[in-house]
C-alpha positions in Angstrom: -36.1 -25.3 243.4 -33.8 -27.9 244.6 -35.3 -30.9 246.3 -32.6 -32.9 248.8 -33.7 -34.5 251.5 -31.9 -34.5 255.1 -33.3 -36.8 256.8 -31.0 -39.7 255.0 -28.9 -39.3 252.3 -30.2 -38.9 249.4 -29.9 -41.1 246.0 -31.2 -40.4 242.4 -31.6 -43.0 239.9 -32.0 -41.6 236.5 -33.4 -44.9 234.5 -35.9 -47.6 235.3 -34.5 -50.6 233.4 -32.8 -53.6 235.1 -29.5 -51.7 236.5 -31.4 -48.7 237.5 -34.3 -50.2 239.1 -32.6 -52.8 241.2 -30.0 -50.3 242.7 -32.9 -48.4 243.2 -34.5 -51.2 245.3 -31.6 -52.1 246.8 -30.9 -49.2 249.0 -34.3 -48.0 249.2 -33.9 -49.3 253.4 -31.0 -47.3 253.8 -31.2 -44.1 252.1 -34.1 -41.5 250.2 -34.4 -42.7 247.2 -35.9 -41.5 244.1 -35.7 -43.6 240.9 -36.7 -41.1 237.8 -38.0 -42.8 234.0 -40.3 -41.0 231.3 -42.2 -44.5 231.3 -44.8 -45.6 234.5 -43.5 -48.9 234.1 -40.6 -51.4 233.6 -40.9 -53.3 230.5 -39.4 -57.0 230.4 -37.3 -56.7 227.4 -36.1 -60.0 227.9 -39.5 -61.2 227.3 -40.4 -59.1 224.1 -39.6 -61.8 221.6 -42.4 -64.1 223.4 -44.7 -61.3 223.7 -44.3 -60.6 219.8 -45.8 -64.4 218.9 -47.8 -65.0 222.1 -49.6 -61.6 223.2 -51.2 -62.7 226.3 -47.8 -61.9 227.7 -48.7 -58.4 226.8 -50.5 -58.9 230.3 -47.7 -59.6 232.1 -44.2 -58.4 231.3 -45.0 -54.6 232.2 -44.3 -53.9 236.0 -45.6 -50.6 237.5 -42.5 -48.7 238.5 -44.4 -46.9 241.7 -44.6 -50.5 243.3 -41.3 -50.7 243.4 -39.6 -49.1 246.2 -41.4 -49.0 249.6 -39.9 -45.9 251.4 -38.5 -44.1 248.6 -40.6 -42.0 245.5 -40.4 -42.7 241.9 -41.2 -39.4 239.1 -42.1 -40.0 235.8 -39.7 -37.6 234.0 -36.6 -37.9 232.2 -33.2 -35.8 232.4 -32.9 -33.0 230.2 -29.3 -31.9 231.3 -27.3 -33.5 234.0 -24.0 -31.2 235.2 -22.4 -32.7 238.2 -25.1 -33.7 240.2 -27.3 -31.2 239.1 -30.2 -32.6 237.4 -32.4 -30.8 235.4 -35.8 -32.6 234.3 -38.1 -31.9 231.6 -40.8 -30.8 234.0 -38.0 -28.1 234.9 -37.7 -29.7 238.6 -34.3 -29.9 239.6 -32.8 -32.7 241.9 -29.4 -32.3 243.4 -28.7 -35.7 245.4 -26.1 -36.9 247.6 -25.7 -39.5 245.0 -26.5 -39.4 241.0 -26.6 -42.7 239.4 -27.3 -42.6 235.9 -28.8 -46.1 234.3 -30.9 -44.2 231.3 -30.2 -47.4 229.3 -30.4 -47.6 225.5 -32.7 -47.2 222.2 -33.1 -50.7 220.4 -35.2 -51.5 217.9 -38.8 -52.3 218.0 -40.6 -54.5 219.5 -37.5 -56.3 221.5 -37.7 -52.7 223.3 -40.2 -50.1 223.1 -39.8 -46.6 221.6 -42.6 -44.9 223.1 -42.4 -44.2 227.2 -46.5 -45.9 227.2 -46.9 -48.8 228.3 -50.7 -48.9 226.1 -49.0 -47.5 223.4 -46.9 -50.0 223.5 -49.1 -53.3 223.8 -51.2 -51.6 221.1 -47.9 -51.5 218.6 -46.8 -55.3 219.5 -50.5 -56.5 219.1 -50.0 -55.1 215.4 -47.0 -56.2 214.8 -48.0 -59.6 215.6 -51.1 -58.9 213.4 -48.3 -58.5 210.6 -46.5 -61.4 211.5 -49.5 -63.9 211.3 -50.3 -62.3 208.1 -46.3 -63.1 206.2 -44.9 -66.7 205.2 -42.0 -65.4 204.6 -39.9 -63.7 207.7 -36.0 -61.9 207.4 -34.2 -61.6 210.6 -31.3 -59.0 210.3 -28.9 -59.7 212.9 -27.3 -63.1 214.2 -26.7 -62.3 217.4 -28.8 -63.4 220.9 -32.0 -61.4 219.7 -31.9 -62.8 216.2 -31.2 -66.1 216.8 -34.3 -66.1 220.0 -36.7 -64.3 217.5 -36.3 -67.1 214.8 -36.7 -69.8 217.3 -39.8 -68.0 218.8 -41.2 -67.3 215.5 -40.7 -71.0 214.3 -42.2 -72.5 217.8 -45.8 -70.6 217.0 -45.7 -70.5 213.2 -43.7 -73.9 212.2 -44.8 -73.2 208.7 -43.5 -70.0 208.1 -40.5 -69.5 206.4 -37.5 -68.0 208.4 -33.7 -66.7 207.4 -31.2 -65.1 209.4 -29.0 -62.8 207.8 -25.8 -61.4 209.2 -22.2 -59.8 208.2 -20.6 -62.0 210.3 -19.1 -65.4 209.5 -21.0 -67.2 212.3 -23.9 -67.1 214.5 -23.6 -65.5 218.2 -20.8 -63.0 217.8 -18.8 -62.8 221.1 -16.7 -64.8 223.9 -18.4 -67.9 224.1 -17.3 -71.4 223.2 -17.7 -72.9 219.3 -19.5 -76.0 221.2 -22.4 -73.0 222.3 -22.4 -71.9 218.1 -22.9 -75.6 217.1 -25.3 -76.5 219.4 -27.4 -73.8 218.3 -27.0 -74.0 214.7 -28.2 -77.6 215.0 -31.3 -76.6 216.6 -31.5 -73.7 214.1 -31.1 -76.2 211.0 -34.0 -79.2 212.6 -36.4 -75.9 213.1 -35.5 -75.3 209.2 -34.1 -71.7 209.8 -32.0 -70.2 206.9 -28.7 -68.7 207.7 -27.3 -66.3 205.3 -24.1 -65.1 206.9 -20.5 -63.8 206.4 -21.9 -61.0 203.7 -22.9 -57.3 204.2 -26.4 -56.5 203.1 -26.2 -54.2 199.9 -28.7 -52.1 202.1 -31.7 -52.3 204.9 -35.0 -53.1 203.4 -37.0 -49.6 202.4 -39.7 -50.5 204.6 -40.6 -50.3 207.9 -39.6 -53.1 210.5 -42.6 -55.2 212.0 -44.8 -54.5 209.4 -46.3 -56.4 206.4 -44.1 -55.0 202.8 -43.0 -56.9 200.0 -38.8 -57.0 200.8 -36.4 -57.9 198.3 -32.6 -57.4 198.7 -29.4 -59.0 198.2 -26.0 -59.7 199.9 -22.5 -58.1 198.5 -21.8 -61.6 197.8 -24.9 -61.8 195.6 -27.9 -63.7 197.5 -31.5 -62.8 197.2 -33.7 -62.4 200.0 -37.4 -62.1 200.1 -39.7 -61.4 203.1 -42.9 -60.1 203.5 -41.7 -58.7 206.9 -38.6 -58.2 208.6 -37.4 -57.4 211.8 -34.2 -55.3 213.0 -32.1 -57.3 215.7 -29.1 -55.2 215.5 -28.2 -51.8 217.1 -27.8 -50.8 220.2 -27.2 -46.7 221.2 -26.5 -45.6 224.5 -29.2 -42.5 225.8 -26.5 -40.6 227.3 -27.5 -37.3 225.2 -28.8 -35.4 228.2 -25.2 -35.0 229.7 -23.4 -31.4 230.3 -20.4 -30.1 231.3 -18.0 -32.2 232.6 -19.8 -35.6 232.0 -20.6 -34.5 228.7 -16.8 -34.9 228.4 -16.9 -38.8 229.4 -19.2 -39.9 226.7 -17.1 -41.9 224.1 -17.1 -41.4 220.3 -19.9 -44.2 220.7 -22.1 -42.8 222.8 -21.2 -44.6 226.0 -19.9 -43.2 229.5 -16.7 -43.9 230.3 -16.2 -44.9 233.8 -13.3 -46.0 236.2 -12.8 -49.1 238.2 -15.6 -48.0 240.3 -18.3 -47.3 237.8 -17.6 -43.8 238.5 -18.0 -40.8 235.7 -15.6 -38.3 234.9 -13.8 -38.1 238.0 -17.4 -36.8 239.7 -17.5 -37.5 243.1 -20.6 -39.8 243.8 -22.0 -39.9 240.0 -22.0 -43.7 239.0 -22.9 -44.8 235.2 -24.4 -48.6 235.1 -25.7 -50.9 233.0 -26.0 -50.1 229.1 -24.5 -46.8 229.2 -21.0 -47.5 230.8 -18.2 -48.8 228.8 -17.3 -51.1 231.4 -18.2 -54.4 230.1 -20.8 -56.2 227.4 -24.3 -55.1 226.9 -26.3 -57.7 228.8 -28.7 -58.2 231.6 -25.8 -60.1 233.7 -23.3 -57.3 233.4 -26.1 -54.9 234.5 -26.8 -56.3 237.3 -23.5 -56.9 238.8 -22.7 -53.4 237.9 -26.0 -52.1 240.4 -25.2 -54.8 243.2 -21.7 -52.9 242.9 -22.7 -49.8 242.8 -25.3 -50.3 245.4 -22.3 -51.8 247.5 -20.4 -49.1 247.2 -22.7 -46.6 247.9 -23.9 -48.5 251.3 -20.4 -48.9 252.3 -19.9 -45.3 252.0 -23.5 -44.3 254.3 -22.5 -46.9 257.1 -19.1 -45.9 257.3 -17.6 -48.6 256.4 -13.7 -49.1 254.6 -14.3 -51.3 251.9 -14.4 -50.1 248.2 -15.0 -52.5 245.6 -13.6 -52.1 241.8 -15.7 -53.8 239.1 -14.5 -56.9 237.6 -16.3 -57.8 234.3 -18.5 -60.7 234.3 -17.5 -63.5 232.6 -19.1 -65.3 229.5 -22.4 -66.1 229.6 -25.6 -66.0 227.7 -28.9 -68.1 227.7 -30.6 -68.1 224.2 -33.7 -69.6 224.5 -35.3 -71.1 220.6 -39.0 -71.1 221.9 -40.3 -72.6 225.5 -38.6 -75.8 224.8 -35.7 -75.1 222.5 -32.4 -73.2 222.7 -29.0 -73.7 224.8 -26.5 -71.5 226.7 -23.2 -71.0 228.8 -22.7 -70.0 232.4 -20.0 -70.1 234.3 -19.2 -73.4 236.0 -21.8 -75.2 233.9 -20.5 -74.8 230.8 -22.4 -75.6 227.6 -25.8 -77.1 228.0 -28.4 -77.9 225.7 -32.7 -77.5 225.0 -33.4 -79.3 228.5 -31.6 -76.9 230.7 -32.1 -73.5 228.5 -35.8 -74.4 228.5 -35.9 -74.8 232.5 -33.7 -72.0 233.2 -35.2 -69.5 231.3 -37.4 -70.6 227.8 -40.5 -71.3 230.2 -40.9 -68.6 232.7 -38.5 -66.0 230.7 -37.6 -65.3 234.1 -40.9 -63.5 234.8 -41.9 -64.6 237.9 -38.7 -63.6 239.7 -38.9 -59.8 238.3 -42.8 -59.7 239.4 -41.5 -60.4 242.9 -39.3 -57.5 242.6 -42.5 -54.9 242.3 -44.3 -55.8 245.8 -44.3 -52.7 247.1 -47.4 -50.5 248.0 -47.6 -47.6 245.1 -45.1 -45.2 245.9 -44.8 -41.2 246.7 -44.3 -38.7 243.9 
């Protein structure tokens, strides 16, 4: 059976993560909504690090997904083919909107996301992983990029006394488009915290065992350094979910995985199919980028109901990143601020980790299924 609605038009969001849930929220006034994820709640990835070394935030960084919208419903299920806008879920319901969004996000490594759709599951696997962390003195971070670099700092701000390296192929911390003043900033903070950095050599191979957990890890650089841990943690990795697709979107998906869209976030030439956030190839992997691509999206799409002209193209968002080194440490780069040090990382972000402004987000009564 079909479901589609005709009382508005209707909208399905396939993916509960920060692009799909806040396009879901945004037009949940205007049109019939339904926002689909295999999990019963949004999981603050941005916050993962902090719940790793302080696990009362366990408590706090999971949002129940059926608060979220007000008028619209939200079905735990995932996509097991999408064609069009046909949508097939596992339950074998189908869904044929007015409008398919997909936002289905991507797999990253454990614990900075979660690879289990539970959110008890889940708490139960950081809780031992930072049982394992207590219990090593000696801690390998694979991966010098934002996640590395916040894990270190987070780890370091709990457990001064533990031994920390970063190790990474690349010549210098923070791969990507921000300013050297940004690298040296943070490699200052990295060296007073007394974090190792072993870069600009490939590892001869990943440690055999398992990350998050307590092992004895010995390996070395092409360039012949020995490391030893007694856990390590995988900061590297990211791989589009985008498997589901058929037909003619199956034909969009990139050698990588990704969706490639057009100027309007659009797939394959589809007509009202939109890919946002982690997915799309249309800019850089980050929480920013997402959600400019759902405000665009969500734009669009309310342009389109009303009536109105105006179509906007997608213009990528420009540099900007916040790494936080613990509550107090860190430093970023935003636009028209520039480079900016502890003080202002720590009050933008390395406090709250943002969480009460997502907590507002899910003030809705529980939802319809």
């Amino acid at each position: 059976m079909i479901d589609n609605s005709e009382a508005r038009p209707s909208v399905v969001v396939l993916g509960g993560g920060y692009a799909g849930f806040k396009l879901a929220k945004s037009l949940d006034d205007l049109a019939d909504v339904t926002l689909v994820d295999p999990s019963d709640t949004f999981m603050h990835n941005a916050a993962s690090w902090r719940t790793l070394v302080e696990p009362d935030w366990l408590d706090r960084i999971f949002l129940p997904l059926d608060r979220l919208l007000t008028h619209g419903r939200f079905v735990r299920d995932h996509a097991v083919a999408v064609d069009g806008r046909l949508v097939t879920l596992a339950s074998g319901r189908q869904l044929e909107p007015d409008y398919l969004v997909l936002a289905t996000g991507s797999y990253y490594p454990f614990p900075a996301k979660s690879d289990v759709p539970d959110a008890e599951k889940t708490r139960a696997k950081i809780r031992d992983a930072h049982d394992a962390l207590r219990g090593a003195q000696r801690v390998l971070v694979v991966g010098a990029g934002p996640a590395g670099l916040e894990l270190a700092g987070e780890i370091k701000a709990v457990f001064p006394g533990k031994h920390v390296t970063i190790a990474d192929i690349s010549p210098d911390i923070l791969p990507g488009p921000f300013d050297q003043e940004l690298r040296e900033e943070l490699r200052a903070q990295l060296d007073r915290l007394g974090i190792e950095l072993k870069l600009g050599s490939p590892l001869t191979a990943l440690p055999d065992a398992e990350p998050a957990t307590l092992a004895t890890i010995a390996i070395t650089t092409e360039a012949g350094d020995q490391l030893t841990a007694d856990i390590w943690f995988r900061c590297f990795g990211v791989v589009p979910r985008t498997d589901y697709l058929t037909g003619q979107l199956a034909a969009a998906r990139t050698d990588r995985g990704y969706v490639h869209v057009d100027d309007y976030l659009r797939v394959g030439g589809v007509d009202r199919v939109y890919a946002i956030g982690d997915i799309a190839d249309a800019d850089r992997d980050t929480v920013g980028s997402a959600n400019a691509q759902a405000e665009l999206v969500s734009a669009n799409i309310r342009n389109e109901i009303t009536g109105a002209a105006e179509r906007l193209a997608y213009q990528q968002v420009p540099a900007m990143v916040i790494v936080p080194l613990g509550p107090d440490g860190g430093a970023g780069q935003l636009p028209g601020m520039g480079v900016f040090g502890a003080g202002t990382a720590s009050g933008i972000k390395g406090k709250t980790m943002f969480m009460d402004t997502y907590a507002e987000m899910f003030d809705a009564p529980a939802g319809r299924t």
